[in-house]
C-alpha positions in Angstrom: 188.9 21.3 92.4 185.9 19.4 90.5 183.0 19.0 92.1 180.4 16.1 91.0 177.0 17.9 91.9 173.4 16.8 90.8 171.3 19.2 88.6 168.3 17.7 87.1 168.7 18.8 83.9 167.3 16.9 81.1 168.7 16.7 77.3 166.2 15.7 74.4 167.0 13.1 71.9 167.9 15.3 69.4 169.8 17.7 71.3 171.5 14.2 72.3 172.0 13.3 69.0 173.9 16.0 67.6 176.2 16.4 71.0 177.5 13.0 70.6 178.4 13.4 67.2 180.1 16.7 67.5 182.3 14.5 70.5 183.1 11.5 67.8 184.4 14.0 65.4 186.8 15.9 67.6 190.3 15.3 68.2 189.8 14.7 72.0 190.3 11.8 73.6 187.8 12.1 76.3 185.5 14.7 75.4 183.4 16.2 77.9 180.5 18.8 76.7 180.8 22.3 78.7 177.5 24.6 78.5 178.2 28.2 79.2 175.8 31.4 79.0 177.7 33.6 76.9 178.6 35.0 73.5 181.1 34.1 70.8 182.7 36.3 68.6 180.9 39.6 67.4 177.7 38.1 69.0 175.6 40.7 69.9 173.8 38.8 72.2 174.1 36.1 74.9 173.2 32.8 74.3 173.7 29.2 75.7 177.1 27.3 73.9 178.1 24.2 74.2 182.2 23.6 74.2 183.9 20.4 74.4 186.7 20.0 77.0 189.1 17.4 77.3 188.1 15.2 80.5 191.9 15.5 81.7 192.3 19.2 81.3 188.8 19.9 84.0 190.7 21.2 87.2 187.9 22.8 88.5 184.2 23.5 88.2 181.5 21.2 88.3 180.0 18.0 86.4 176.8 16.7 86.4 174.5 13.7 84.7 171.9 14.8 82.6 170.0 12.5 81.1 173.2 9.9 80.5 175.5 12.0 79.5 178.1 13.9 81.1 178.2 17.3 81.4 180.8 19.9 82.8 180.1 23.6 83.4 182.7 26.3 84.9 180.3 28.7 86.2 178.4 28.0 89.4 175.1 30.0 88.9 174.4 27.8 85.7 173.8 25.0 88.2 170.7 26.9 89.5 169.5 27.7 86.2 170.0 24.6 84.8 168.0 23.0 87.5 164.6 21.1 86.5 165.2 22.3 82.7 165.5 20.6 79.5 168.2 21.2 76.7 167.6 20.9 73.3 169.1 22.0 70.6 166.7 23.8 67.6 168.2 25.1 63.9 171.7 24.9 65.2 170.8 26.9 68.6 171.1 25.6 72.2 167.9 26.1 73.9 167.3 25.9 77.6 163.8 25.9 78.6 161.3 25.0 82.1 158.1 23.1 82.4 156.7 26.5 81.8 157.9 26.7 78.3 160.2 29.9 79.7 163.6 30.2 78.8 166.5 29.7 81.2 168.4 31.7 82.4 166.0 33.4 84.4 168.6 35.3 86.4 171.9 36.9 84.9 174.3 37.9 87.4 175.9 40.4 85.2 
């Protein structure tokens, strides 16, 4: 099931910007950005990604607004971390970042 919830997260223009053209040049129909806290590849590291889902295909997990644009994410303790934050995306990287100029996540469950 997909739950609409409310997060508060907030996306920069730029961040904006390159999102929405990375969705007019796939081949979905109706694509919805995904952000996920993980690695891809031979990544050493973890890191914030943004995938793009087809609208039609999202069974379950949960979408929220941010800052006009819809946003769907498939695992639940992002919600918390993504709470109050702002998104942005600098040299190519996703950033997620508080008030406090921390990054997010603050807590990993793994």
């Amino acid at each position: 099931m997909v739950e609409t919830v409310t997060v508060g997260l907030v996306v920069t223009d730029r961040a904006k910007e390159i999102i929405t053209k990375k969705m007019d040049a796939s081949d979905l129909q109706s694509p919805i950005p995904g952000l996920i806290w993980g690695r891809w590849g031979d990544e050493k590291g973890f890191n914030w990604q943004i995938g793009f889902y087809e609208e039609s295909d999202i069974l379950e997990g949960w979408l929220f607004d941010a800052s006009s644009m819809q946003f769907y994410a498939y695992q639940e303790w992002l919600l918390d971390q993504l709470r109050g934050a702002t998104l942005d995306i600098v040299d190519g990287q996703v950033v997620v970042r508080y008030d406090d100029g921390t990054n997010a996540p603050r807590e990993v469950p793994y």
